[in-house]
N, C-alpha and C positions, 0 to 999 in steps of 0.2 A: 607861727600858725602851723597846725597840724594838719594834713588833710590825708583823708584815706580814699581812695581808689577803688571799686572793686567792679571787678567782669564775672557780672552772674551765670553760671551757669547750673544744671541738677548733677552732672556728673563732675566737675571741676569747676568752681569760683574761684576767680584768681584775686589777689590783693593787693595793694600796694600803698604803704603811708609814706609820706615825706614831710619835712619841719622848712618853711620855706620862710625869710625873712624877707621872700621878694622876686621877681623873675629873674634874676642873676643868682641865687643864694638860697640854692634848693638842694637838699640833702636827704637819702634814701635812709628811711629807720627802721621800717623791715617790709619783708613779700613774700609772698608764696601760695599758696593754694587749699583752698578747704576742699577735699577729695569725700564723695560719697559712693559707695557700692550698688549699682543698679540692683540687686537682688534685695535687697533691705526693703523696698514698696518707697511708697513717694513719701508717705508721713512720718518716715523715719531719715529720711533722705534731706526734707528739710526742715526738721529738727536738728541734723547736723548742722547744716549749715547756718540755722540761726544759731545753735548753741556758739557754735565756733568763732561766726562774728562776734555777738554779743561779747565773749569773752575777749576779742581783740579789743573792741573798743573801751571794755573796761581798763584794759591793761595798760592801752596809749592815750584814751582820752583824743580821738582826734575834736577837730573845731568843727569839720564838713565831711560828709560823706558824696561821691562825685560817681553817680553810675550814667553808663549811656544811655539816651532814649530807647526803649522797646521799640523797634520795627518788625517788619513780617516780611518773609519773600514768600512770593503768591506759590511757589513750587516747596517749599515748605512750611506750612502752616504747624504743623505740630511741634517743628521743634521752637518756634515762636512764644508757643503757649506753654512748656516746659522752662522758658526763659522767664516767663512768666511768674513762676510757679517760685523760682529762685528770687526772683524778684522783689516779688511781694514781702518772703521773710525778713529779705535786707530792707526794706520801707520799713515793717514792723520793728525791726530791732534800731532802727533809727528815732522813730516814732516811741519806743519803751524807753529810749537811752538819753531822749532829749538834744539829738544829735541833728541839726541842720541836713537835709537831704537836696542833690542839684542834679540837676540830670543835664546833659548836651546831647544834642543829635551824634552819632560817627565821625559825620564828614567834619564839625566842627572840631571836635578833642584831635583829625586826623592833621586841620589845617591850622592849629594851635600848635601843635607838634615838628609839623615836616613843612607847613607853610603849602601844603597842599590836602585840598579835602579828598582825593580820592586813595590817596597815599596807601601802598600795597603793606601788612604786618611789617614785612622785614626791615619796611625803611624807618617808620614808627619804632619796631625795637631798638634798630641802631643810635636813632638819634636819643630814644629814653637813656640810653647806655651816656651819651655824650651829652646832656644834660644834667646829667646828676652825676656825672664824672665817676661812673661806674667801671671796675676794669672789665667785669665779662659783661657779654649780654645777658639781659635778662631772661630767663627763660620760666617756663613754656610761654606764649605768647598770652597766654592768661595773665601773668603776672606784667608784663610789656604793656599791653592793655589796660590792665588797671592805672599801673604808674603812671601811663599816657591821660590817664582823666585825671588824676592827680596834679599832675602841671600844667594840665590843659584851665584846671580851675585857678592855679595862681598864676598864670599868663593873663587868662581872662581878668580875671578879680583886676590887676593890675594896668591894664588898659582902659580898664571902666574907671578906675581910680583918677588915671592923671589926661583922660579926654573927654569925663563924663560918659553914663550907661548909653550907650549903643542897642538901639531896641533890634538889630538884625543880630546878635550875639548875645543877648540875655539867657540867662540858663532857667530853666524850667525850676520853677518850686514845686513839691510833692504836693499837692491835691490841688494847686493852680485848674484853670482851665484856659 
């Protein structure tokens, strides 16, 4: 199974696929970052980054695409709706690609991860690293991020398998309510 990763953002989406036969048997097939120029305007902005996706997934063909829930902190609304904005393309280019789309809360991809949902980036990146038997860490935390929903979906996936689905940990389907 192929699953791709991705931590939306309009200035930097971070990516991450992995080929996993299982929660023991999980292997890193590529990451890194779709980068947009703030000067370019928004609709150019994300036309990048749908181009960019689209064209990874044509390339890898993943099975699932794994983004976190959209939240908002009350002290920054705008960059919420900017998160948005990236969002949505990658919904789109899932929705055009015929690609399964899942979303989790934070705390849950944090407590799939580190076995704690409040779990600070750096300990999330460490453990992405020893997980996939990475020698560096992954960097920018973009890319950490993404591969953290990556495995966060085949830990999940795999729990639900051999206990039956758990309605406190089911993952959101795209246009669910």
């Amino acid at each position: 199974m192929r699953v791709l990763g991705v931590d939306p953002g309009l200035q930097r989406t971070g990516y991450g696929l992995i080929e996993a036969g299982g929660p023991d048997c999980m292997k890193m097939i590529e990451a890194g970052v779709i980068e947009t120029l703030p000067d370019s305007g928004i609709s150019v902005r994300l036309a990048d980054i749908y181009r960019n996706l689209t064209d990874i997934i044509d390339k890898y063909a993943p099975d699932v695409l794994v983004l976190e829930k959209l939240y908002s902190h009350y002290k920054h609304p705008a960059t919420s709706i900017l998160m948005g904005h990236a969002r949505g393309v990658i919904c789109l280019g899932c929705g055009v690609k015929g690609v399964e789309l899942v979303s989790y809360p934070s705390t849950h991809i944090k407590k799939a991860i580190t076995g704690n949902g409040r779990a600070k980036k750096h300990q999330v990146q460490r453990m992405v690293k020893s997980l996939l038997g990475l020698n560096t860490l992954p960097e920018p935390f973009d890319v950490s991020d993404a591969l953290a929903m990556a495995i966060s979906y085949v830990r999940t996936a795999s729990i639900e398998q051999s206990v039956g689905a758990d309605p406190c940990v089911r993952p959101s389907i795209e246009g669910e309510r």
